[in-house]
C-alpha positions in Angstrom: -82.1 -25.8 48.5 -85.4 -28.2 48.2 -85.5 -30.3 51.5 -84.6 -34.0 51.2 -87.3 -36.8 50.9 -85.2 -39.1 53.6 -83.2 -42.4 53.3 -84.4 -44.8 51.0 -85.7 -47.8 53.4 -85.3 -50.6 51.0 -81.7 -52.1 49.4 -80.2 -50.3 46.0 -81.5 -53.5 43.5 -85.3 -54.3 44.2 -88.1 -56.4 42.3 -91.3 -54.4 40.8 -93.3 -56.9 43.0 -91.4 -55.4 46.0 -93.0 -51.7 44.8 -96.5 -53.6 43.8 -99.3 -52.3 43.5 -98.5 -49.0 41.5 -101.7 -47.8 41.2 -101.6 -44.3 39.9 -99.1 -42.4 37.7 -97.7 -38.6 37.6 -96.2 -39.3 33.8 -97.5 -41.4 31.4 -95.2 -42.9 28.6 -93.2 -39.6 28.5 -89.8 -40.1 26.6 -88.0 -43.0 27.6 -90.5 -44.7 30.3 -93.6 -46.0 30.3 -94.8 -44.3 33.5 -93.7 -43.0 36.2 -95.9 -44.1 39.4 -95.9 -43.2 43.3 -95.0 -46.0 45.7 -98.0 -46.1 48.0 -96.5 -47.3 51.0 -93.6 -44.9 50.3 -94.1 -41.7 50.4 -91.9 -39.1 48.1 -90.7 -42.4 46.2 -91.4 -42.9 42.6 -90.8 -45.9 40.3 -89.8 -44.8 37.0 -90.3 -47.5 34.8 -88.0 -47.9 31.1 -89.9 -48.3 28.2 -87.0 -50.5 27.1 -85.7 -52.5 29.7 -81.7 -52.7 29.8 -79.8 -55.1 29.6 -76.7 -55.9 32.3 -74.4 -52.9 30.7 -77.4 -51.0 31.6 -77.7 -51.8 35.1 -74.1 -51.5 36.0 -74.4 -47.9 34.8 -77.6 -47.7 37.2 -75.4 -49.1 39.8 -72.5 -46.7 39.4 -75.0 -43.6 39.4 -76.9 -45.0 43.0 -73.7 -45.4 44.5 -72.0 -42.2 43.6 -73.7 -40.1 46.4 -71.8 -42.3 48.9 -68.2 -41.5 47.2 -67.8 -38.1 46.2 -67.5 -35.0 48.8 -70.7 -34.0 51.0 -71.2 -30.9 49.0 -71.1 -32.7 45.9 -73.4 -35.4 47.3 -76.2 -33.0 49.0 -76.3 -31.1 45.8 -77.2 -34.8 43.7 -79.3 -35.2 46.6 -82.0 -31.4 47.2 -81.2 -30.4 43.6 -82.3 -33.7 41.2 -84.1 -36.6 40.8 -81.2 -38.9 41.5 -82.3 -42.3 41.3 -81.5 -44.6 44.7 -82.6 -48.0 43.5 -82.7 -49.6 40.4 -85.8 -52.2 39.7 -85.8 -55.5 38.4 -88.8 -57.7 36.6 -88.1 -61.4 35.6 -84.8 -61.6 33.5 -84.8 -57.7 32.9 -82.1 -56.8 35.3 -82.7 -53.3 34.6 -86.8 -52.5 34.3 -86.6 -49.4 35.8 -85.2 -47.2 38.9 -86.5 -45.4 42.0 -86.6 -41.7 42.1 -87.2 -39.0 44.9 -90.5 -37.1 43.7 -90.0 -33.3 43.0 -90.7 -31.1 46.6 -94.2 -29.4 46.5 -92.5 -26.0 46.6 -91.8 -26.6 43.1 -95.3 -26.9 42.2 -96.8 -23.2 40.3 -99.8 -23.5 43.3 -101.6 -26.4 45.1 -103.8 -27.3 42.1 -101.3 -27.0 39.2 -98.1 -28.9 37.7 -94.6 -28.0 38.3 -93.0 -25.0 37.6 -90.6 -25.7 34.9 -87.5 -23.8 33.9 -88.6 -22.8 30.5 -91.5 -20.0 32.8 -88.3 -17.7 33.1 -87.8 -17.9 29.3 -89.9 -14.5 29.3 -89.4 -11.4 29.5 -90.8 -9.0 32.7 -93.6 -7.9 30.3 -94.8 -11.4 29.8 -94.7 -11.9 33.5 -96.9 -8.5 34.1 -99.2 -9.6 31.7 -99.9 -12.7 32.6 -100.8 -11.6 36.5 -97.4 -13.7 37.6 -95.0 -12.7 40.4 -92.0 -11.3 38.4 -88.5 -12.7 39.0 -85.7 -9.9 39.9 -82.7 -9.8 38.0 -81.2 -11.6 41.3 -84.2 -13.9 41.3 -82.9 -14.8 37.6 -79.0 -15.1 38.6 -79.7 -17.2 41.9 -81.4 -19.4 39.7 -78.8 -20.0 37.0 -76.2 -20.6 39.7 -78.0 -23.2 41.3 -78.7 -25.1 38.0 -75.0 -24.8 37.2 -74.2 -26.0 40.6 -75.7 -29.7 39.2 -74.4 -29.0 36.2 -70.7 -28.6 37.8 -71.2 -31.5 40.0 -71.9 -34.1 36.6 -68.3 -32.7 34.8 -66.3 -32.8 37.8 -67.6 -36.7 37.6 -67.3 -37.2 34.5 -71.0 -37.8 33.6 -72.7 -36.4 30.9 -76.4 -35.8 30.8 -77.1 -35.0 27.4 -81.0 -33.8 27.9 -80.7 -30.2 28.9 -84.0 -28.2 28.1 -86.7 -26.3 29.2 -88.8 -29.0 30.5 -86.3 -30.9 32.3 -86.1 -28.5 35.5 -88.1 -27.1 37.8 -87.6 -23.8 40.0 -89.1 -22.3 43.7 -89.8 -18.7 43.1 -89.4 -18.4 47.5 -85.6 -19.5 47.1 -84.3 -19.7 43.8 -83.7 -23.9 44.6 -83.7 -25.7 41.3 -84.6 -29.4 40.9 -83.2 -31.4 37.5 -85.3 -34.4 36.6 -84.6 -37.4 34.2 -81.5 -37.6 35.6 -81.2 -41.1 35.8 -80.1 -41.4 32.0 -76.7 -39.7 32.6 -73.6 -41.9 32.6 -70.2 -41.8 31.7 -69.7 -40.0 28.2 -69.8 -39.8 25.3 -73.3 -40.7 25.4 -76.2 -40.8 23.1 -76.9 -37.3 21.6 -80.8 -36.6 22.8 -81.7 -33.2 20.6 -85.0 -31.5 21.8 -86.5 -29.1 19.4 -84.2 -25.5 19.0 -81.2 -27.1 21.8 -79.3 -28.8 18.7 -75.6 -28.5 19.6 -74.2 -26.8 16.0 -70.7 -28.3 16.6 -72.3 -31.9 17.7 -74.7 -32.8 15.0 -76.2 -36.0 15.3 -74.7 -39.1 14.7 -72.0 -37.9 16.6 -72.8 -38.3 20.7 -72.9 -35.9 23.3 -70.4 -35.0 25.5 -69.4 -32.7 28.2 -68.6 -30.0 25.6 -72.0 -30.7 24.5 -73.5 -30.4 27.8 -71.3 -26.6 27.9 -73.4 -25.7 25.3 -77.0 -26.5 26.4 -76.6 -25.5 29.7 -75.3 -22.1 28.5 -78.4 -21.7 26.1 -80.7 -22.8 29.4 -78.8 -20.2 31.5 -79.2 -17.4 28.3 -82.2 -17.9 27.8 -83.5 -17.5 31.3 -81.2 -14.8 32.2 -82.6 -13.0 28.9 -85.9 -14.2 29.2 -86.2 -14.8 25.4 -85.9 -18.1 23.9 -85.4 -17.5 20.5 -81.3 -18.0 19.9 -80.9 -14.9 18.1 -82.7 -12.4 20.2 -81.3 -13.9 23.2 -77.9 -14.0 22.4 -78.4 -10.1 20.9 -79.6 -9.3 24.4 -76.9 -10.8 26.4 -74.0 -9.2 23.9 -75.9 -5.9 25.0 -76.1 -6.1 28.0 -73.8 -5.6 31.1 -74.1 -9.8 32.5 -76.4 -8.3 35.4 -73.6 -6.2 36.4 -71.2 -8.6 35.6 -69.4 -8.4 32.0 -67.7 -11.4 32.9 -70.5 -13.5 32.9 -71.4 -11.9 29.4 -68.3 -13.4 27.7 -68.2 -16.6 29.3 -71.6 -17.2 28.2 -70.8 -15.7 24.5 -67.6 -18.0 24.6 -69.1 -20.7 25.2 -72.3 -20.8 22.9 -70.0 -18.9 19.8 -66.7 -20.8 20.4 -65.7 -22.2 17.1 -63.8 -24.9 18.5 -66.2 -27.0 20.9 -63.1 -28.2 22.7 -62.6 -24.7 24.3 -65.5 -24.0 25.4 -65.1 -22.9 28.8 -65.9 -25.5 32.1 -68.9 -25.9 34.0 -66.8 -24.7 36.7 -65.7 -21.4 34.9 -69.4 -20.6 33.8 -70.2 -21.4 37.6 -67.6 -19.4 39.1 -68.6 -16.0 37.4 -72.3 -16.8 38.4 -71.2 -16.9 42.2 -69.4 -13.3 41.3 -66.0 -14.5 40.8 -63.7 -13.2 37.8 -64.1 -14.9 34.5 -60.1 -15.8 34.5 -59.1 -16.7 30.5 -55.7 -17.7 30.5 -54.0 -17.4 26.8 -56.4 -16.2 23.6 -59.5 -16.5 23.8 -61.7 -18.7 21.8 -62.6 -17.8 18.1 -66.1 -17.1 18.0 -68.6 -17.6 15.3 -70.7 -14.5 14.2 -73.6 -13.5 16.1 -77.0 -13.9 14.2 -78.8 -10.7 13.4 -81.4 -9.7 16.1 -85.3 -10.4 14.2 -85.9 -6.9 12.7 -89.7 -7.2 14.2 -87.9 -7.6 18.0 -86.6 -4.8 19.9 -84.3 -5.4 22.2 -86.2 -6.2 25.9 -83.1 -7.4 28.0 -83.7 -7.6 31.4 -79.8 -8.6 31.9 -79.0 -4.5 31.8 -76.9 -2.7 29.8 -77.5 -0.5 26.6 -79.7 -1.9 23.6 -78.4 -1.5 20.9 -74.4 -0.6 21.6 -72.4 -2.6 18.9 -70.5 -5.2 20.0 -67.0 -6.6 19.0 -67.6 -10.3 19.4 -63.3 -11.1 19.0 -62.8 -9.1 21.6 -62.7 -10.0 25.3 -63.2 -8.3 28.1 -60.1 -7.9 30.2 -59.5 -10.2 33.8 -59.4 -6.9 35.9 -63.0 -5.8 35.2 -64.4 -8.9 34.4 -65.9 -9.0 38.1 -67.7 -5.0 38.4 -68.9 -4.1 35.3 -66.4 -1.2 34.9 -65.2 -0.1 31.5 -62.4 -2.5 30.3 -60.6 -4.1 27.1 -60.6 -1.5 24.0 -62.3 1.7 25.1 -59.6 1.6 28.6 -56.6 1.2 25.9 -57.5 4.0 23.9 -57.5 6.1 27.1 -54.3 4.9 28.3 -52.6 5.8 24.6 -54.0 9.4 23.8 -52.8 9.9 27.5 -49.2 8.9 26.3 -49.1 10.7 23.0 -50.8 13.9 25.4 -47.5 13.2 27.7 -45.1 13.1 25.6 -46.0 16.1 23.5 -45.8 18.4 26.9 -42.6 17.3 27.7 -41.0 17.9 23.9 -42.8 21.4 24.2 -41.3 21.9 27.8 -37.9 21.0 26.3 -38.4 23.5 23.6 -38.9 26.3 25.5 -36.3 25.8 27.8 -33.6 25.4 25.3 -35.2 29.1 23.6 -34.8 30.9 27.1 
């Protein structure tokens, strides 16, 4: 995972004058801030900056978030702490008691190279080809699954806490190619849900249209289309989700129905858990207890794109989307669900017949 920037030296509520002078800026009025700056005298700090200060409802909710780290299990806690931006102070100006928060700056091993930006999740939204072409080190499909798990780690960590983050997209991650560590940013707006429903261009929830607000079946949703999409390496919906329903999950058809589950379920409220999504990631068995969700029809795959998968399995092989795949092959990728019944049956029927024949005869001789 990224290394830690340290202890924050200074108490969990400070005054912008106790930051002062904030002299440069990495992000300048980007979605809800007005900047985000360094804090010269300390190092791997940053002082985000609201673009709408909040109110007193606003800072308790910034309060709860700093202290959580201290409350919840160590492995919960060091994943908040190597894997996000999680914010350790919030800032004050004047009457505003919430002007803005202290954040750990992203780990140089997230940066593309010394001279450039970060690398941001959406760069494994392409396909092997695109990588080749463009002269960039290719992720494996291990490279690719590594990855997901790690961003479902945080993911896990915000359900089992009941937070809800709300803003899952391509631009709100970053990844190390050397160890497949993740690092979520803009974290600090997560809080106890339902919470407002932010909607980035092609991550609309269908089953959580705005007004409604997002919640942790929302965040089910968007973190499955994240994972898709970078396990696929395409990010238009249709293709993706073609590719994955073709493929064999990287070896794990599990991981290809939970994912389908959860971004077809008809009924948001069973979609499948962070933690189910998670566990088939690490290799476990994708365990569905009772029938499984009903799930919408997949859209047709673009007519113009040929399959490209680089999730393995056969392109092309209809699929039938009502049908799971059973808990004992969910974990290896061996044949399962329809196909094994059929076997089992004309094996029955092939049975029986030799016995009534074996009968027959005996009763002639």
């Amino acid at each position: 995972m990224a290394e830690m920037t340290g202890t924050w030296p200074l108490p969990a509520v400070v005054t912008l004058d106790d930051l002062e002078p904030l002299k440069k800026t990495i992000s300048a009025g980007a979605g809800q801030s007005t900047g985000i700056h360094p804090i010269e005298d300390r190092p791997g700090w940053l002082a985000k900056l609201y673009r709408t200060p909040g109110d007193h409802s606003e800072a308790t909710r910034l309060d709860e978030l700093i202290a959580l780290p201290g409350g919840i299990t160590a492995d919960d806690s060091t994943t908040l702490g190597t894997s996000t931006s999680w914010p350790v102070a919030r800032i004050t100006k004047g009457d505003n008691p919430a002007h803005g928060c202290v954040i750990p700056a992203a780990p140089d091993r997230f940066r593309q190279d010394s001279a450039e930006g970060f690398r941001e999740i959406d760069t494994l939204a392409r396909t092997t080809d695109s990588f080749a072409r463009q002269k960039l080190r290719v992720p494996s499909r291990s490279d690719r699954l590594r990855i997901c798990r790690n961003l479902v780690l945080v993911a896990e960590v915000l359900e089992r806490h009941k937070l809800v983050y709300s803003d899952w997209s391509y631009s709100n991650a970053f990844w190390c190619h050397d160890d497949a560590s993740v690092f979520v940013i803009d974290i600090d707006g997560c809080g106890p849900g339902p919470v407002p429903n932010i909607v980035q261009p092609n991550w609309d929830d269908p089953l959580t249209q705005r007004p409604n607000k997002a919640d942790a079946c929302t965040d089910r949703f968007r973190v499955a289309l994240l994972v898709t999409r970078c396990l696929t390496g395409q990010r238009d919906l249709a293709v993706a989700l073609n590719d994955l329903a073709e493929s064999d999950g990287l070896g794990n058809r599990g991981l290809r129905e939970v994912l389908l589950d959860i971004l077809l379920s008809e009924d948001r409220e069973r979609r499948p858990s962070m933690a189910e999504l998670g566990t088939v990631l690490a290799g476990g068995l994708y365990a569905r207890f009772g029938s499984p969700p009903a799930r919408s029809p997949i859209p047709a795959r673009p007519p113009s794109v040929p399959s490209t998968s680089v999730v393995g399995g056969t392109p092309g092989k209809n699929v039938n989307w009502n049908t799971p795949a059973t808990t004992s092959s969910a974990g290896n990728g061996e044949p399962g669900g329809p196909q094994r019944e059929t076997v089992f049956i004309v094996a029955f029927f092939v049975i029986v017949v030799l016995l009534i024949t074996i009968v027959l005869i005996a009763n002639n001789v």
